[in-house]
Structures are given as C-alpha cells and as structure tokens.
VMD Tcl script that draws the C-alpha trace (Angstrom):
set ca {
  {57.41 -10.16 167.93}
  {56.87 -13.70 167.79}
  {57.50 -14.72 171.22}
  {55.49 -11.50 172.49}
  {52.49 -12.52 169.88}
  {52.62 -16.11 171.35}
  {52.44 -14.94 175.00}
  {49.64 -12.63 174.35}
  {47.21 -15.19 172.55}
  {48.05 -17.37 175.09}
  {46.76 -15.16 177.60}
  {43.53 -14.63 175.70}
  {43.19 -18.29 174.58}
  {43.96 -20.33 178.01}
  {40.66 -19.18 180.00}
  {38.43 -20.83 176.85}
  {40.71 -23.63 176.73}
  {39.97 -24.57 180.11}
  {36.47 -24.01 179.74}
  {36.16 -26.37 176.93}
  {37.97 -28.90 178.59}
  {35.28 -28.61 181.55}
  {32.46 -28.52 179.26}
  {33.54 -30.82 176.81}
  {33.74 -33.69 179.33}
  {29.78 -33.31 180.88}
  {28.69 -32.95 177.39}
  {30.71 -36.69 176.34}
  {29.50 -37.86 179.96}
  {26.61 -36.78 181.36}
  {23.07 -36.21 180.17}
  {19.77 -34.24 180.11}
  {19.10 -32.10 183.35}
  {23.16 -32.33 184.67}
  {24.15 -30.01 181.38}
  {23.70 -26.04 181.77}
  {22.92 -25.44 178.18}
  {23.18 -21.55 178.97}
  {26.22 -21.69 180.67}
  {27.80 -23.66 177.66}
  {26.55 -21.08 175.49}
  {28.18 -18.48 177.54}
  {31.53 -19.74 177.23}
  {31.07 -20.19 173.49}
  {30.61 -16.65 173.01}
  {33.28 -16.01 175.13}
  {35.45 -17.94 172.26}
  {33.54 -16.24 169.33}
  {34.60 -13.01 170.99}
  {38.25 -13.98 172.09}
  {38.69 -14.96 168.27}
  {37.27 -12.17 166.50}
  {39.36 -9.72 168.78}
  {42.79 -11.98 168.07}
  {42.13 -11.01 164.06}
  {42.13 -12.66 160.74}
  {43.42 -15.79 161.29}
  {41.32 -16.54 164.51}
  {38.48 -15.60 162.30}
  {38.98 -18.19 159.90}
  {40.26 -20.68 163.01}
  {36.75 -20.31 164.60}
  {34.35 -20.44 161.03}
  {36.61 -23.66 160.72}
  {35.83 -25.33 164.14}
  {32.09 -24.42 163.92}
  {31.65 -27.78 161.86}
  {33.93 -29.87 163.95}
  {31.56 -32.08 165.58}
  {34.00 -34.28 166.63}
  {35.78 -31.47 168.75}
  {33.43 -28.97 170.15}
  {29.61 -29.67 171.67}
  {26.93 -28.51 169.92}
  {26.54 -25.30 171.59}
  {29.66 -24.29 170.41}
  {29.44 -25.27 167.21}
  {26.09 -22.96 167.34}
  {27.72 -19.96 168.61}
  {30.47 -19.97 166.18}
  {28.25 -20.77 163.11}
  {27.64 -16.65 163.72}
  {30.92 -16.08 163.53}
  {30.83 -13.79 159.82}
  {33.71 -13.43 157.90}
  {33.15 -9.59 158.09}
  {35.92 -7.61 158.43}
  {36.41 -3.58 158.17}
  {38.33 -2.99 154.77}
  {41.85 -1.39 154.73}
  {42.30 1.67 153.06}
  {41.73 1.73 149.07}
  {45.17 2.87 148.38}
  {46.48 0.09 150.20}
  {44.29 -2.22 147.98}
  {45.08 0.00 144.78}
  {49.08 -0.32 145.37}
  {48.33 -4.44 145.74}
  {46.34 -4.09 141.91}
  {48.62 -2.15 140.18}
  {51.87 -4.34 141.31}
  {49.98 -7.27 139.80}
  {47.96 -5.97 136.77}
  {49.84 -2.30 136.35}
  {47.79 1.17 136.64}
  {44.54 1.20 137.05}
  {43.37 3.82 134.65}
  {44.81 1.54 131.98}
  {43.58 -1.44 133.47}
  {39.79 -1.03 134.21}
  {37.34 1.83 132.81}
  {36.99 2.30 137.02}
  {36.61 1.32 140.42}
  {34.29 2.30 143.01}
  {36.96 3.19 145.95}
  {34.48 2.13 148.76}
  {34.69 -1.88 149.21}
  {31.33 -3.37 149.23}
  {32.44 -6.09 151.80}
  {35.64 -6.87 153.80}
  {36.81 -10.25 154.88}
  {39.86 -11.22 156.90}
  {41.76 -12.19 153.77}
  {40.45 -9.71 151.23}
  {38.08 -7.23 150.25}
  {35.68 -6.59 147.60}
  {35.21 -3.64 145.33}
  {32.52 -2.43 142.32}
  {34.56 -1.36 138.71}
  {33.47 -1.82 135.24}
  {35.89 -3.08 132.50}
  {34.97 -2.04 128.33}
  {30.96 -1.31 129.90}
  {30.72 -4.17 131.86}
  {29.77 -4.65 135.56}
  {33.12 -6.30 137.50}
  {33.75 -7.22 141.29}
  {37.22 -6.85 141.88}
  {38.67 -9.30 144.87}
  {41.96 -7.88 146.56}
  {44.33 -9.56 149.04}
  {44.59 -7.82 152.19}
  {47.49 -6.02 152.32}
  {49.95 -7.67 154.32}
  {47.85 -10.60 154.76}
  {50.39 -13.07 154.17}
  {53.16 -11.91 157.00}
  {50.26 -11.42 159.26}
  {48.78 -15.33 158.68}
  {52.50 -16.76 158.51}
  {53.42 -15.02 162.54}
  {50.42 -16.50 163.73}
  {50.38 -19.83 162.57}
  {53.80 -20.38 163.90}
  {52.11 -18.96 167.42}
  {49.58 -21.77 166.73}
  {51.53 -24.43 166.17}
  {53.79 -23.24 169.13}
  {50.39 -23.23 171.38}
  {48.99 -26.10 170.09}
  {51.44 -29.04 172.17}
  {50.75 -27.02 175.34}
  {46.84 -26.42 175.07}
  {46.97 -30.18 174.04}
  {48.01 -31.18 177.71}
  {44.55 -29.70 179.14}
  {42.10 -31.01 177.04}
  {41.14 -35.18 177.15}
  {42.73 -37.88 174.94}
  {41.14 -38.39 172.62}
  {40.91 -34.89 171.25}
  {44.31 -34.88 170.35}
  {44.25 -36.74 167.44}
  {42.01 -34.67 166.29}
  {43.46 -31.38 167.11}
  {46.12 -32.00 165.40}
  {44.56 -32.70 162.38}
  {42.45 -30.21 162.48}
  {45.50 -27.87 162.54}
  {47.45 -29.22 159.36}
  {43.93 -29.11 157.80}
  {43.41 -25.54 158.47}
  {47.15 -24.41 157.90}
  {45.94 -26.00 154.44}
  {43.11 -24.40 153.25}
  {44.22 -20.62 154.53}
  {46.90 -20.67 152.65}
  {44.88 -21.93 149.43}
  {42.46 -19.48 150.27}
  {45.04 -16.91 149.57}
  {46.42 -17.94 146.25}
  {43.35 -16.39 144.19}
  {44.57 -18.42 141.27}
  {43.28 -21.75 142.82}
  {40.16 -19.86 143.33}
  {40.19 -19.26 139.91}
  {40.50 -22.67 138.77}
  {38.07 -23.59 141.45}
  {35.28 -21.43 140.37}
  {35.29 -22.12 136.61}
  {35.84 -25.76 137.66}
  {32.43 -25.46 139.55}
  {30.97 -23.40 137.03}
  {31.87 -26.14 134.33}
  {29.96 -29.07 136.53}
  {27.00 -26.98 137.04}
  {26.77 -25.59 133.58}
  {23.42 -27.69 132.63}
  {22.03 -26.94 136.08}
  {19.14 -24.53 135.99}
  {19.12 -23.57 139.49}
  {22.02 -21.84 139.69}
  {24.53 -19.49 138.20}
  {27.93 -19.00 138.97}
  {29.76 -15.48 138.11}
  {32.63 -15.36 135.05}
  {36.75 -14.67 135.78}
  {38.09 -12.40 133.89}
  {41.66 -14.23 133.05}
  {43.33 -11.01 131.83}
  {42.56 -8.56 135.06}
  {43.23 -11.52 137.71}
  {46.41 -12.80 139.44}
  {47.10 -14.33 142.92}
  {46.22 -11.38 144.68}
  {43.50 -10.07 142.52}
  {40.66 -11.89 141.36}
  {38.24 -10.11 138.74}
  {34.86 -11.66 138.20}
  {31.87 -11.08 136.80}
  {29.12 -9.14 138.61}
  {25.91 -10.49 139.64}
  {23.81 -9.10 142.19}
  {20.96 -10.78 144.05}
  {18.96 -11.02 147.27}
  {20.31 -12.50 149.98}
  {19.76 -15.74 150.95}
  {18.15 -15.54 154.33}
  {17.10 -11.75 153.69}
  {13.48 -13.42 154.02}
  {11.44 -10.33 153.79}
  {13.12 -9.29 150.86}
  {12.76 -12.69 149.19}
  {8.86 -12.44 150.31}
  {8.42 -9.46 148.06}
  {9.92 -10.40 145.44}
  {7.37 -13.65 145.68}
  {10.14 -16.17 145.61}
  {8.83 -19.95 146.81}
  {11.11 -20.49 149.79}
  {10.16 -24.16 150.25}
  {11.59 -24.30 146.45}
  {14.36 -22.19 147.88}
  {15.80 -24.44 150.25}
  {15.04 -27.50 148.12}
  {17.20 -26.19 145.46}
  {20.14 -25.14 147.86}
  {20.47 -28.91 149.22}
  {20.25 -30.02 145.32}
  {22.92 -27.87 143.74}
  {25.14 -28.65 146.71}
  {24.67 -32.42 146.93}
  {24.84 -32.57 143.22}
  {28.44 -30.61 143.89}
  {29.14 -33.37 146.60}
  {27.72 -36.60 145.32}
  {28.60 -36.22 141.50}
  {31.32 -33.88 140.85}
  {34.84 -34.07 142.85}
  {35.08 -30.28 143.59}
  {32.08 -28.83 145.99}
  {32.02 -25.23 147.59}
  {32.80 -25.70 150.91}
  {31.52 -22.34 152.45}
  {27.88 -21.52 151.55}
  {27.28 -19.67 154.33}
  {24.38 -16.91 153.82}
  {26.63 -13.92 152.89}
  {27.98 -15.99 150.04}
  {25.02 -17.28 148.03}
  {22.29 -14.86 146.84}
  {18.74 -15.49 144.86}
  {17.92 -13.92 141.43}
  {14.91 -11.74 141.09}
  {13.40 -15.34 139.52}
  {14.56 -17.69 141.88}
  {17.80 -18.85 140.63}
  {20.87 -19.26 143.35}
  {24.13 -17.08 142.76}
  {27.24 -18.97 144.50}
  {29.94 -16.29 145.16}
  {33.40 -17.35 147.30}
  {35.19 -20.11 145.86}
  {38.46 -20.03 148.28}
  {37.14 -22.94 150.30}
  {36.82 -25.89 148.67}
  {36.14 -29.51 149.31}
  {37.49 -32.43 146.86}
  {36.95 -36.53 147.07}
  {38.30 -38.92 145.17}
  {35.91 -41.06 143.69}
  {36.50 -44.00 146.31}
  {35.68 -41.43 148.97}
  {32.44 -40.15 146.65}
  {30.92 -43.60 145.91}
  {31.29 -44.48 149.57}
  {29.42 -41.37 150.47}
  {26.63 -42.25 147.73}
  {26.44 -45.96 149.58}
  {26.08 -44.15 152.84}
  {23.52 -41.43 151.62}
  {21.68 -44.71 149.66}
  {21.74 -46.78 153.30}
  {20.13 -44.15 155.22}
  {17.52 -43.48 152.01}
  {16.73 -47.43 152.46}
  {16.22 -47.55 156.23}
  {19.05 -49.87 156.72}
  {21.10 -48.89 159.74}
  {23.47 -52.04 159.46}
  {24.55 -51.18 155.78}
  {24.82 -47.22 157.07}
  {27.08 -48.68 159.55}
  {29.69 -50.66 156.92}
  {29.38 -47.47 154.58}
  {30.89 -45.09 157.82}
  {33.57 -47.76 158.51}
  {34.42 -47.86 155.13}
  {34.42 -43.59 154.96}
  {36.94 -43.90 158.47}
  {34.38 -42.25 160.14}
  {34.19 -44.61 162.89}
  {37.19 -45.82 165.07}
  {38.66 -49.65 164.84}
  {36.76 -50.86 168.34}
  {33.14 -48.72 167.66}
  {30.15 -50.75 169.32}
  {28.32 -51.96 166.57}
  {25.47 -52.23 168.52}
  {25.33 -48.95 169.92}
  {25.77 -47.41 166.36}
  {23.29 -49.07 164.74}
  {20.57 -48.31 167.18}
  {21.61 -44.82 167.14}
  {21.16 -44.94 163.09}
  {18.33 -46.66 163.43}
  {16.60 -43.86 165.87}
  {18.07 -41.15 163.36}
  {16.73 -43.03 160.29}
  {13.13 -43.00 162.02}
  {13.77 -39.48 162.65}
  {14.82 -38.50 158.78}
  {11.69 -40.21 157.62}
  {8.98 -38.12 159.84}
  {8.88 -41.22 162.77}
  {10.12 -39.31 165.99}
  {11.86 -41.45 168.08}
  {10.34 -42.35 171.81}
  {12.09 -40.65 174.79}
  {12.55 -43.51 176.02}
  {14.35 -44.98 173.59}
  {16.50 -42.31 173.37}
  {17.21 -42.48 177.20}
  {17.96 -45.90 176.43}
  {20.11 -45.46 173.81}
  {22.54 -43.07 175.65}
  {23.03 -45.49 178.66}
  {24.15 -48.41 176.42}
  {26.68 -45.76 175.17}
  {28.03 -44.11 178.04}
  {28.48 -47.58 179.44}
  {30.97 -48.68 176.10}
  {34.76 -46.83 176.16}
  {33.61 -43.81 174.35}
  {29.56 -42.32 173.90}
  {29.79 -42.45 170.12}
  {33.27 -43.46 168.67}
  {32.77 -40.60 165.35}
  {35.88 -39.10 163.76}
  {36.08 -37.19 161.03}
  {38.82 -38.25 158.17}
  {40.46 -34.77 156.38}
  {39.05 -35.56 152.96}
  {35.68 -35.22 155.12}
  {36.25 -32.40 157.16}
  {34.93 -30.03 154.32}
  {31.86 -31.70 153.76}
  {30.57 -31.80 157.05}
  {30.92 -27.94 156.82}
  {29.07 -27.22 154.07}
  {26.51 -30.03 155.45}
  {26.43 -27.81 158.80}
  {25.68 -24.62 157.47}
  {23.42 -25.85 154.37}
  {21.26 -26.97 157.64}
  {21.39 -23.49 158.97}
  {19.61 -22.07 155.56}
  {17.08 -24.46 156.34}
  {16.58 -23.35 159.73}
  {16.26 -19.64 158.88}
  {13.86 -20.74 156.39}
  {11.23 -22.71 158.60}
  {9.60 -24.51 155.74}
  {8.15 -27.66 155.47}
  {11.06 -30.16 153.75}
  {11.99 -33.65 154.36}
  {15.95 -34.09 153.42}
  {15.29 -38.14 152.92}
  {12.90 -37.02 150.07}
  {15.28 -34.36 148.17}
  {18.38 -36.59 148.95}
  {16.40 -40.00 146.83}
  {15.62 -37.45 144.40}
  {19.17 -36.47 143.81}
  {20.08 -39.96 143.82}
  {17.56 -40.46 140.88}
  {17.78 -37.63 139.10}
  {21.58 -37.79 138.73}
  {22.01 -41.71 138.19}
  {23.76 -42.72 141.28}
  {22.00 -45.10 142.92}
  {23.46 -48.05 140.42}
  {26.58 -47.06 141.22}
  {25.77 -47.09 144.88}
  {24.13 -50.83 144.01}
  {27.60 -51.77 142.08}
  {29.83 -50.38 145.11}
  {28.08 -52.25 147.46}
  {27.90 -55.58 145.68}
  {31.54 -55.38 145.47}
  {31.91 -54.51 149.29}
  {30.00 -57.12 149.84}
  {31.61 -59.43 148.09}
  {34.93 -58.15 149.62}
  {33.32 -58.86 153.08}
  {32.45 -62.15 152.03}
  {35.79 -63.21 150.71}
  {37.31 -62.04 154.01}
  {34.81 -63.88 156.57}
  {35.78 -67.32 154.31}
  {39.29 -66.36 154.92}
  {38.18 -65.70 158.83}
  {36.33 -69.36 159.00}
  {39.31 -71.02 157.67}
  {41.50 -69.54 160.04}
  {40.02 -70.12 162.57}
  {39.96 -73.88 162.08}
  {43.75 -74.83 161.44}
  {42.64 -78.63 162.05}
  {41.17 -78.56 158.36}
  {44.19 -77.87 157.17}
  {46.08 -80.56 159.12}
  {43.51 -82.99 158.49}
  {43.50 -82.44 154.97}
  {47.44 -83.07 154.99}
  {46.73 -86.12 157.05}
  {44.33 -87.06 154.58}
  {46.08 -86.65 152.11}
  {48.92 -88.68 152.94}
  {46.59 -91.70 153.98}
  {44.91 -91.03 149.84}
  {48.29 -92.48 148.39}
  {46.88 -96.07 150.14}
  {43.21 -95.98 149.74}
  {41.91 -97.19 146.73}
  {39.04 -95.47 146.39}
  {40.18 -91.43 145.82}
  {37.14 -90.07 145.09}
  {35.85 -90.32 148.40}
  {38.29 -87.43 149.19}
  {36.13 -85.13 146.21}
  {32.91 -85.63 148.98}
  {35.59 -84.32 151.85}
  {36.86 -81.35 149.17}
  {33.32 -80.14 149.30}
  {32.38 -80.41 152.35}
  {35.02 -78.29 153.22}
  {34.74 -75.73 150.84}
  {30.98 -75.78 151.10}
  {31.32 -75.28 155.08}
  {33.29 -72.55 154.46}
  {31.06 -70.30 152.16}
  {27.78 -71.53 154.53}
  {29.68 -69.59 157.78}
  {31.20 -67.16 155.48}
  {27.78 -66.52 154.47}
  {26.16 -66.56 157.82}
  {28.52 -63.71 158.86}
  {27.43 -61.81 156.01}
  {23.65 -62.28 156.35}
  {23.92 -60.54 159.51}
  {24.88 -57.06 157.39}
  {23.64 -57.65 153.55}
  {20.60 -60.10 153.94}
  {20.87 -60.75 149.85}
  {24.27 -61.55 149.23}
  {24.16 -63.53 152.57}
  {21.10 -65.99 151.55}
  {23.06 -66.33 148.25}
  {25.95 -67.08 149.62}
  {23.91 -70.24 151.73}
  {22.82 -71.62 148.39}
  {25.82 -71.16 146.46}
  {27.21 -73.32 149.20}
  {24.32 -76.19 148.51}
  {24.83 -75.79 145.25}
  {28.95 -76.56 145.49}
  {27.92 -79.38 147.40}
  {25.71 -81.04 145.71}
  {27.82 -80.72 142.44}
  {30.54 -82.46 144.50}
  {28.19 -84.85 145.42}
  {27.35 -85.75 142.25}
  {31.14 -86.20 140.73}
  {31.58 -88.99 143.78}
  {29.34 -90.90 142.37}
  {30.89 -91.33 138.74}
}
mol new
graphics top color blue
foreach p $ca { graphics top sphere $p radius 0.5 }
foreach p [lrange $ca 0 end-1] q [lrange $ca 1 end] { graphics top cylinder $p $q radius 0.2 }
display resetview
C-alpha cells in the first residue's frame, strides 16, 4: 500500500513541484512587470486543489505552508490561506463506536447527541449533545485517522529527499524543517488531551480579559479521542452582514482580535495558533469566542522578551535596533546585509506609521538586494513558525473587515496596557551591554601588539624607577578600548554608545589623577 500510496502522490505532487521551483525563482529574482501575478495564482490553486483531493493530511500540509513566507511567494501563501479545514463527516456510528470505546455507552454517558455533525475537519468532527441539561459540543477523532496520517507521513518523508533535488538551495533547509515541524503538531493535534490542557491553559491566561471567552472541558466525558466542551454559539467572525445587524463595532472588532492574540503572544507562553475565521466567533455583545485549541504555539521567555524588543523597535521607529532584535530571534542568516535590512525596516516602519514609502525608494531598495547573495536573507526558527501563522491569518480578519486601524497604535497599546515595555527596556540594556562587552573583546583582539607591548613593558618596569608611569599606560589602554568598543556600539544603541565614550573619559581621567600621587 505504501509503495503504491507513494507513487500515486508523487504523480499528483511532481507537476506543482516543478511549478514552484519555476515560480519561486522569478519571484526571489526578478521584479515588477517580469512576474505574471495571474499565472502564479494559477498554479497555486492548482496546489490547493492537488492537496485537498490527496486528503487529510495534505489538508493540514497546505493550511501549514500558507504562513511559510520563507518557502512559498506570496501568491501562494494567498491561495492556500482559503484552504478550510472542512471536511465531510464520517458516518455517526463510526464516531459513536470511537465514544463509547473511550467513555462507554452513550445513553449512560450523555442525556444525548444530535447524530448530524455540525462541522467536519480532516482530524475530527463535531457534534451537538447535552449532559444533566446542559448544552455540550462533543469533538470525535476521525475514525481511523491515525493509520491514515501514519501511511502518509512515511510517503512524505519518502518524497521529501527527491522533491528536494528540484527546488533551489536554499529551500532545503527549510523544507526540512518545515517537515519535522509539521510531523509535530499533527500528531499533537490528535491527542485531544493536550488540547485539553491547552485550552484551559489559555482559558486560565485570559481569565481577567473582557474581550473574550473561551468554552469549559468537561474532564469526566473527554479522553484522547473525545473532547467534550462547553457550548457557546456566536456569529461568525467575518459573517459581516450578520455582525452588521446585530450592530457590533467592527473597527472594535478587529482591534480586539489583534489584542487578545498579542496579549496570548507577548505575555503568556501558550498562544492559539489557528484563528482562522471558522474558529473564532462574536457574542451577540461583542465579545470573541476562541474555539480549536489543537494548534498551538509556545516560547520560552528568552524567545518572548526578544519578540517584545522587536515589537518595541518597530513601535520606536528604530530600524537598527529592529535589526539586532531579528538576529537575536534567528530570523536572519549569519552573512544578512545589514544595510539592505535596515532600509527595508526602515521603508516598512514608515509604512506601519501611515508614511507610504516613495516608489522610488522601493525600486531602489530591491536593486541593492538582488545585487547581495540572497534578496532578503529571512528564515524562520521552529519556535517561530507558529507565530507567523497566527500573525498571517489575524491579518486576513483585518482584511475582510476593511476598517480603518493602525497595528503600530494597538501594538504600543498592548505594550502599555500589559507592562512590557520595561521589560523590553531591561532586555535591551542587557543586550546592549552584551554587545558592548563583545566589541571590547573585538578591539583587543584585534590589536595583539598591546598585549606584547604590555609584556615588554612590563619587563622593562622591574628597572625603571618610576612605576607609576605604567598606571597612565594601564588607562590608556583600557580607556582606548571602551572608546572603540563604544564607537561600535553607537552605531546600533546611540545611548549606551555615548555612555560608553564618557565612561571611557571618565576611566581616564581617574587614572590620570592616581599618576600624579
């Protein structure tokens, strides 16, 4: 089956393969007029259709590449933002044999359940019931789900090497990634226990929030392939005539959906990572109802303060400190153009805060990068991956939306309103400080003769009788060596630069001053 599986998604995979390959290198090389935006477009939804057709896993395979800026061009990642999770349901009795292995009979187990599902995904499917009076939504596995994911991601990883060969360098990397990242999450996604823990975690961190509300487990009826929640119905999120009637603000709408999530991101180390429309709804008074909680993202707090430095940089119009804070995420590669980067920020940072950037300069811009190795050296880490989804389709909300909002503005306010911004201060001191400590380290390096002259002069100390002419030498020295230390670091945190330069005055003069007793 396996080798017949393979051979068939092969088949159906290698024409989009190529395509991408073909596309992917105008889009990295070539600008403006020489790109066929429709015909780009047309081979993207001739991948959205070859994975929906290839099933479940493909499914999740293609919702997990539409974020992956660093692999597709734009107009893929457009086409395959459409791609729904939306799958026709199997058979109730299928579903009712996978509840009553894991929770026993249903008649003794819920008051009842509505037999038709009110949605299907590729993993699982969705039904109404009632437990003791109560309103439920019961999540089952699809049966068979797991032998079905396990065939093909052994075709996957059996394609992968091969598929590798036709596309350019430096999408290998990360392919690969990509791959063990995925492989990952699907089978998280399938363990409804983590989703558990995942939702109450959630529910937990956003329990003061007031924009929000996030549905209740019920421990008791749930397992790892059932999941038994709370019900809460709403209006969906980009059902905009619907949300019209019920006069709901929309600008407020979209305001809020960039708050709770940031919040998630920027505060909390557990975020829901896929808020795309069919899984958030709006109460009849405006309040957002998160359903879904198999894909999550988590940072460790290194990873989160470095984000809040970034988020801070762009919030400050400081492209050169945006620039350290990606380095410091990984999100840039070890030989980036820093001067290519920073103009780019720069244009984007003008762009964030309502100041559209010339044509020219854009123009501009591009042919500086296309004549440096790469046109914009981005990679995404794994611990990032997530987030940029969630960023992706969060924008996509906004879109439907068409109201006025500025994200600058809302991000500053989530900055303030949730304390972070002296922690992003405290993080970057210290970076800077790092920085600093390693361009001294640089500037004596890169003058061995100090050291050799200080051994020479040291020897010739034992027959001069005046010693404390060396203490002058001592800070010179070590006052020379903050000054250029300093000088580097002017050039990337203008404060801690110009006190490095007096600090170094300072040292001297106190040496100074000791010579002369």
């Amino acid at each position: 089956m396996s080798t017949t599986r393979t051979i068939f998604i092969l088949i159906k995979l290698f024409p989009s393969i190529l395509a991408l390959r073909k596309d992917r290198k105008k889009w990295i090389y070539h600008e403006g007029n020489e790109i066929d935006l429709e015909q780009f477009r047309k081979n993207a939804r001739k991948v959205l259709d070859t994975f929906i057709s290839l099933g479940p896993v493909y499914i999740k395979l293609g919702q997990w590449l539409s974020s992956r800026a660093d692999i597709l061009p734009q107009p893929y990642l457009e086409e395959l933002s459409k791609l729904q999770d939306s799958v026709p349901a199997a058979p109730f009795n299928q579903a009712k044999s996978v509840i009553e292995k894991d929770l026993g009979p249903i008649n003794e187990t819920f008051d009842q359940i509505d037999p038709n599902s009110i949605s299907g995904a590729s993993l699982g499917q969705v039904y109404r019931g009632s437990i003791s009076g109560k309103q439920i939504v019961i999540k089952v596995k699809r049966p068979g789900i797991e032998k079905i994911v396990a065939e093909d991601i052994k075709v996957l990883k059996k394609i992968l090497p091969l598929a590798l060969r036709f596309v350019d360098p430096n999408l290998r990397y990360s392919a690969r990634a990509m791959l063990s990242q995925f492989i990952e999450t699907i089978h998280e996604e399938m363990d409804y226990t983590n989703e558990s823990e995942n939702l109450k975690k959630i529910k937990h961190d956003l329990e003061n929030n007031n924009k929000v509300v996030v549905p209740s487990v019920y421990d008791e009826h749930s397992s790892k392939n059932v999941l038994t929640m709370e019900y809460l119905p709403g209006i969906k999120i980009t059902n905009v005539e619907a949300l019209n009637e019920k006069g709901i603000d929309r600008q407020k709408l979209v305001i809020d959906v960039h708050k709770v999530f940031f919040t998630m991101l920027l505060k909390h180390s557990i975020f829901h990572a896929d808020p795309h429309p069919g899984n958030i709804s709006v109460t009849d008074d405006g309040k957002l109802i998160l359903y879904d909680y198999g894909m999550v993202g988590r940072l460790d707090n290194e990873t989160r303060l470095r984000l809040i430095r970034l988020y801070l940089a762009l919030v400050e119009k400081d492209p050169p400190r945006t620039v350290n804070a990606m380095y410091d995420l990984g999100m840039l590669t070890p030989d980036f153009n820093r001067s290519v980067i920073e103009k780019g920020i720069e244009l984007t940072v003008r762009a964030m805060h309502g100041k559209k950037p010339d044509e020219m300069e854009v123009e501009s811009l591009m042919e500086l990068a296309n004549k440096t190795m790469s046109k914009f050296p981005f990679i995404l880490p794994k611990n990032l991956a997530l987030y940029m989804r969630m960023a992706s389709i969060i924008e996509g909300i906004y879109k439907t939306h068409k109201v006025n909002f500025k994200f600058v503005k809302i991000l500053r306010e989530i900055l303030e309103e949730e304390s972070l911004i002296k922690d992003a201060y405290i993080e970057e001191i210290k970076h800077s400080f790092e920085r600093f400590a390693k361009s001294i380290d640089a500037t004596i390096s890169i003058a061995p003769e100090l050291k050799k002259y200080l051994d020479d002069n040291r020897s010739l100390n034992l027959l001069n009788t005046k010693p404390k002419s060396n203490i002058l030498l001592s800070g010179s020295i070590l006052s020379a060596a903050i000054f250029i230390g300093s000088s580097f670091l002017y050039t990337t945190n203008e404060s801690i630069g110009i006190t490095g330069m007096i600090g170094s005055l300072v040292i001297m003069s106190i040496f100074a001053i000791f010579r002369k007793r």
